[in-house]
C-alpha positions, 0 to 999 in steps of 0.5 A: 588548458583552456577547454578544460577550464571551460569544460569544467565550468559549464559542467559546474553551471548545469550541474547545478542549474538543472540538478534533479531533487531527491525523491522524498520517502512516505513516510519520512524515516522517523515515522512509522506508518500503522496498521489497518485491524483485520477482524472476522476473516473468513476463507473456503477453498474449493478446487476452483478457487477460494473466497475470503471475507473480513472486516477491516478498520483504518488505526485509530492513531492518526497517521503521518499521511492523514489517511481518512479512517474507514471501517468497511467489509471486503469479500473476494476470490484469489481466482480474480487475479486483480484487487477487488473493491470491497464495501466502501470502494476506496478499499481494495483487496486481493488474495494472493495463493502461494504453496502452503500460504498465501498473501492477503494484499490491501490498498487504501486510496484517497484524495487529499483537498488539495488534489493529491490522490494517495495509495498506500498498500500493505500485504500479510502472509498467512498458512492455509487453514491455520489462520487466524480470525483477527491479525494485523497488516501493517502498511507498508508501501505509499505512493501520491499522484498530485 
């Protein structure tokens, strides 16, 4: 009886002396993050490969991250396999080809004053050929280096 009594206390005292804390989910469950505007997207297709081209712009809301705003152009090919840095080098992109579609993958990154460096990543599905010039895609995964 007594080892279980002591089992159950020292079991109780590292429980709780070096309990881990919960991840905390970007952005808080009551916030929703925005979208970045997709303008005059362009794609040509070849056998090699395809190239696209549009502008893009941070939402004019602020979000709950405080993402800086951006206006920037971005021009890539799906045959990089890598995203790809557009105009202002603090946006990415990459295509990515799928049967019939593919998926335009975009990332955001910047560095807070107190030293937090944030990734926020969002992706739109598109047909092939029956695209349109302007969409929106919507930001959907947060990620922080501090």
């Amino acid at each position: 009886m007594k080892t279980s009594n002591t089992l159950l206390a020292l079991t109780t005292l590292l429980t709780s002396t070096h309990a881990l804390p919960s991840p905390t989910s970007y952005p808080p469950s009551h916030s929703k993050l925005p979208s970045w505007r997709i303008t005059n997207f362009t794609e040509g297709c070849s056998p090699g490969g395809c190239v696209y081209s549009f502008a893009i712009a941070s939402p004019s809301t602020l979000s709950p991250l405080n993402e800086p705003p951006f206006t920037t152009i971005c021009t890539g090919t799906n045959v990089a396999n890598k995203m790809q840095a557009c105009h202002n080098p603090a946006i990415t992109a990459n295509e990515i080809p799928g049967p019939g579609e593919f998926t335009l993958v975009v990332q955001h990154e910047w560095t807070t004053r107190e030293g937090v460096t944030y990734f926020v990543k969002g992706n739109r599905t598109l047909g092939i050929g029956g695209y349109p010039k302007g969409f929106l895609v919507e930001e959907m995964d947060v990620s922080a280096i501090a």
